[in-house]
N, C-alpha and C positions, 0 to 999 in steps of 0.2 A: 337170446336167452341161453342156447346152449354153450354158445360160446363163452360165457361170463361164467358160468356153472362148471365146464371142461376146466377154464385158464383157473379158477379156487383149487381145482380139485388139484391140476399139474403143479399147482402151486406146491400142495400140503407133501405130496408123495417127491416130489424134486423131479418128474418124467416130463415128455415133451407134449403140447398140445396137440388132441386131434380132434377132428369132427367123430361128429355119432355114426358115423359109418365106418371110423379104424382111416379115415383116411387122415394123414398130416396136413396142418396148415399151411407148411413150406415157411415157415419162420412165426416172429409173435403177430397177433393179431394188430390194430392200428390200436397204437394209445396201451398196450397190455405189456405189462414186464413180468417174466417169469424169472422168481429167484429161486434155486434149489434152499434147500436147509443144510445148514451149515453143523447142526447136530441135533439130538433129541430136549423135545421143550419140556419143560416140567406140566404138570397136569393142568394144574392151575392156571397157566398162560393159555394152554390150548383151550380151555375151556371159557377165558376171557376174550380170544380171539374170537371163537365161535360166536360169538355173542353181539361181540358192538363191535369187530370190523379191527385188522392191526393196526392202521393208524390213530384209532381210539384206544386201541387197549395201551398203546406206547403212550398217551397221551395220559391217559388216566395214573398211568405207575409211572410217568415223572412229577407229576404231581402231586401222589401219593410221598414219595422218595422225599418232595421238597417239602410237603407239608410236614413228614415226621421229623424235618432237620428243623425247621423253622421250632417244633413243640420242644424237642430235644435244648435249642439253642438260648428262648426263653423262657423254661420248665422254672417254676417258683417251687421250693420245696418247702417242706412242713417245720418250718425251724422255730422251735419255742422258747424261746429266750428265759424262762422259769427254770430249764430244765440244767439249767449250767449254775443255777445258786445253789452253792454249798458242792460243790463239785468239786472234786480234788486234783489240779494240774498241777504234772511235773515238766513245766516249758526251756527248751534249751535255746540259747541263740537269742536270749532277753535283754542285751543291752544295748541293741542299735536295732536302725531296720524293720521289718516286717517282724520282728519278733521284740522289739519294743511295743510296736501298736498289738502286738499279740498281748500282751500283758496288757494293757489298757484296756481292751476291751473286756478279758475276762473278769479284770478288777470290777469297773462297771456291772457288768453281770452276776458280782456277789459267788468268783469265785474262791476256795482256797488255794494260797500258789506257792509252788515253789519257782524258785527262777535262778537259771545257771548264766555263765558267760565266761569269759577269759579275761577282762576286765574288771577288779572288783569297783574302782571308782563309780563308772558309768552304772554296775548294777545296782549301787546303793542308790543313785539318783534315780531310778526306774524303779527301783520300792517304796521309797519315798512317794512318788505320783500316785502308785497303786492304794497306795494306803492315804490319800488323798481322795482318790475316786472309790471306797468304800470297801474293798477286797477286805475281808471279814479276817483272812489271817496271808501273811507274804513273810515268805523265806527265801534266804539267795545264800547261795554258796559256788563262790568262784575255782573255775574249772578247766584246764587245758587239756581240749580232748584230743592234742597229739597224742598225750601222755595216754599208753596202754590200761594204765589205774585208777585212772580220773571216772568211766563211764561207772563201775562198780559202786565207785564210792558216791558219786552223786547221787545214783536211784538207790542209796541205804538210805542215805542222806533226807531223801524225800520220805521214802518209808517210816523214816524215825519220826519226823515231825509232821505226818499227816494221817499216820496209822492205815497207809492204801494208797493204792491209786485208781483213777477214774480218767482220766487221761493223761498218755505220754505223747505231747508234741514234740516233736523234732527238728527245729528248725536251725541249726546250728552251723555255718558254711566255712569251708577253709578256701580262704581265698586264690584262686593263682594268677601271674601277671599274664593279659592278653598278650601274645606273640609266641614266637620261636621258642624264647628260653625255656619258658613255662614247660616244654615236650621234654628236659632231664629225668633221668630215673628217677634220679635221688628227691625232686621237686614232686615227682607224680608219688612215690612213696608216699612222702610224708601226705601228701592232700590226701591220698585215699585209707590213711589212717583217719583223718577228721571224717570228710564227706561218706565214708560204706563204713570202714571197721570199727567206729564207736556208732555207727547208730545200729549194728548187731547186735556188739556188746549192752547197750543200753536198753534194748528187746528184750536179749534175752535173759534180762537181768529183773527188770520191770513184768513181762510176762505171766506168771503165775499171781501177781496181786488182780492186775489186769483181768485174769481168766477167772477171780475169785469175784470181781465186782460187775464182770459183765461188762468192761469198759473198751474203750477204743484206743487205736494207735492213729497220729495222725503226721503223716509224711509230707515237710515239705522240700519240693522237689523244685527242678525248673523245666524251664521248656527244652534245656538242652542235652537232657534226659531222652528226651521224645524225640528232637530233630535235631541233629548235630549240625554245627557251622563252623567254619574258619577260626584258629588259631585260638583254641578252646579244647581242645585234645583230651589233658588230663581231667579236665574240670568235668565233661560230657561222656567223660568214659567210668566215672563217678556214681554221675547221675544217673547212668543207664545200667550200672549194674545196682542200684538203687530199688529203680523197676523192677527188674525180673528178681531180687530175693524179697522185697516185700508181694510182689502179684504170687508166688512162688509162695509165701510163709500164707497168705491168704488161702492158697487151696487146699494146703493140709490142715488148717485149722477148719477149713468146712466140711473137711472127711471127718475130722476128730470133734465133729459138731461141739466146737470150742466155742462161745459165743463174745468172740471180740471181736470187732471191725476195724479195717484195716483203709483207712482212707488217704490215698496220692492226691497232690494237690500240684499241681501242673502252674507251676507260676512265670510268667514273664519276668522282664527288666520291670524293675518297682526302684522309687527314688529312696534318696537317705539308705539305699542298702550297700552291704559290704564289694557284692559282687559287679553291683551301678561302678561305684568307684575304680574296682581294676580294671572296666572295658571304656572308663570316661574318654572321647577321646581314638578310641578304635571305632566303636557302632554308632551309627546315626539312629540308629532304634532309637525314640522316645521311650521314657520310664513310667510306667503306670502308678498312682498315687498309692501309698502302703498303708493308709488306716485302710483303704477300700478291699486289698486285700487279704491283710489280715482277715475282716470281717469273713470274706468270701472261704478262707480258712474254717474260718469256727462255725458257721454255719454246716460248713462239707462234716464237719467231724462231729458236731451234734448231733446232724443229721442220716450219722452213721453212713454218708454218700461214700460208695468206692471209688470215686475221682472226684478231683476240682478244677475246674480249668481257669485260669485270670490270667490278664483279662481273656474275655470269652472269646478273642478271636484265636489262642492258641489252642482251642479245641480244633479249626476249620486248617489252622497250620498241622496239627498229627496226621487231619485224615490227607490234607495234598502231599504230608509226606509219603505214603503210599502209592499216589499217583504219580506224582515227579520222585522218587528216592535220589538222583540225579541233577538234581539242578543244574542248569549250565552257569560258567565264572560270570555271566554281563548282572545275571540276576544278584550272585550273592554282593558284588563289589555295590549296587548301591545302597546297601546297610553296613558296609563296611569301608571303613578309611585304612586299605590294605598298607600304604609306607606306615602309616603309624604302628600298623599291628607289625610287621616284618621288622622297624627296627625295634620294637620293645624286647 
């Protein structure tokens, strides 16, 4: 008994084992490992340890750990499909894509729309539908947001014909080719006029209706915002400063208890989209279905949620990017068909 009561105590202080007399054991006991500590525990462990033993308290707080990912991973959130009739979106990136089924959906849900693109053909065919599927009033006016003047005019544009807004989606991409070339100045200019400096301009343009209705902003982003990969440069350098001026516009609007939410929406490869088509061909990534995330969209944003992740395994990709930041080349090359991407 003493012995077992000494080897805890040597344990807790990191000192060597003796007997109750000061005399040393001459090494550990048979069967006893003495580990010093490696630094200071927080209260709360020590006081779990104390209790049910460290190999129960490790055991309890990995299970804990796993049990919040698991609540986190299938967490159903309060989304009321009422709450989007008669609601007023001004949607960009409406005439192909996950911002086609963007527009569908809201139509369905009895919203009011305006709907942009660079295409006017295509977006008259996608008002058309909407105004099939019951959308109460649909507006489009065709838009190149290379063009410095396009973001301005568009959110008048919306303003004029819905008196407000209630949500500005964002879903608008400027395409670049997978490979080499795509890393030009002149190619990564122009893309990060489409992909960050119109969707500032179009903020802070939109903003004060926004701040008068209590309404949301809702960002779609992709995964390669999050986790950059192979011959993707301009597109993920895009995306990423995407993140930090929207997370960045979100905290001063919680200083300035402004009440608009600000929702990222963390998307994979999704089929029929603009971006599927310039990596066809380089990535073996599958493409996730786009009615299913548009949906996952408009829920994040009704739901005033500050992220969306789809499909739901690029949430569990963020967090390994933290653990691997590094990936070694065997991993990234089997998602990628490297000659393809190197001569494009």
């Amino acid at each position: 008994m003493w012995a077992r009561s000494h080897v805890t105590r040597a344990n807790r202080e990191g000192g060597a084992v003796r007997d109750p007399a000061g005399r040393g054991l001459g090494g550990r006991p048979e069967g006893v490992r003495v580990v010093p500590r490696l630094g200071p525990q927080p209260l709360w462990w020590g006081k779990l340890e104390s209790r049910v033993g460290p190999q129960r308290a490790m055991k309890v707080l990995l299970l804990t750990a796993l049990g919040a990912l698991f609540f986190t991973y299938y967490w159903d959130d309060n989304f009321d499909p009422a709450s989007l009739q008669g609601a007023r979106v001004l949607l960009t990136g409406a005439s192909a894509g996950v911002g086609e089924e963007l527009a569908y959906h809201y139509a369905r849900l009895g919203s009011h729309l305006v709907l942009t693109a660079y295409t006017e053909a295509l977006l008259q065919k996608v008002v058309g539908n909407c105004r099939k599927l019951g959308a109460p009033k649909v507006f489009y006016i065709a838009a190149d947001m290379a063009s410095p003047e396009a973001p301005e005019h568009v959110v008048q544009f919306a303003l004029d014909k819905l008196g407000g807004l209630d949500y500005l989606v964002l879903n608008h991409v400027g395409g670049a080719p997978a490979g080499t070339r795509g890393r030009s100045a002149q190619a990564t200019r122009g893309l990060l006029q489409v992909n960050l400096l119109s969707y500032v301009q179009l903020t802070s343009r939109a903003l004060p209706s926004l701040t008068d209705s209590k309404g949301s902003l809702v960002v779609v982003s992709s995964l390669l915002g999050r986790v950059p990969t192979s011959f993707s440069a301009p597109y993920s350098a895009a995306k990423f400063a995407l993140d930090g001026f929207f997370g960045s516009l979100r905290r001063e609007l919680d200083v300035q208890d402004v009440d608009v939410a600000i929702t990222m929406c963390v998307l994979g490869l999704r089929d029929r989209a603009p971006a599927a088509e310039g990596v066809r061909g380089v990535t073996r990534a599958e493409a996730a279905p786009g009615p299913r995330a548009a949906l996952a969209v408009i829920r994040g944003g009704a739901t005033r949620a500050s992220g969306v992740f789809f499909p739901r395994r690029c949430r569990l990709l963020c967090l390994l990017r933290r653990w691997l930041p590094r990936p070694r080349a065997w991993f990234i090359r089997q998602d990628l068909n490297v000659s393809a991407a190197a001569a494009a």
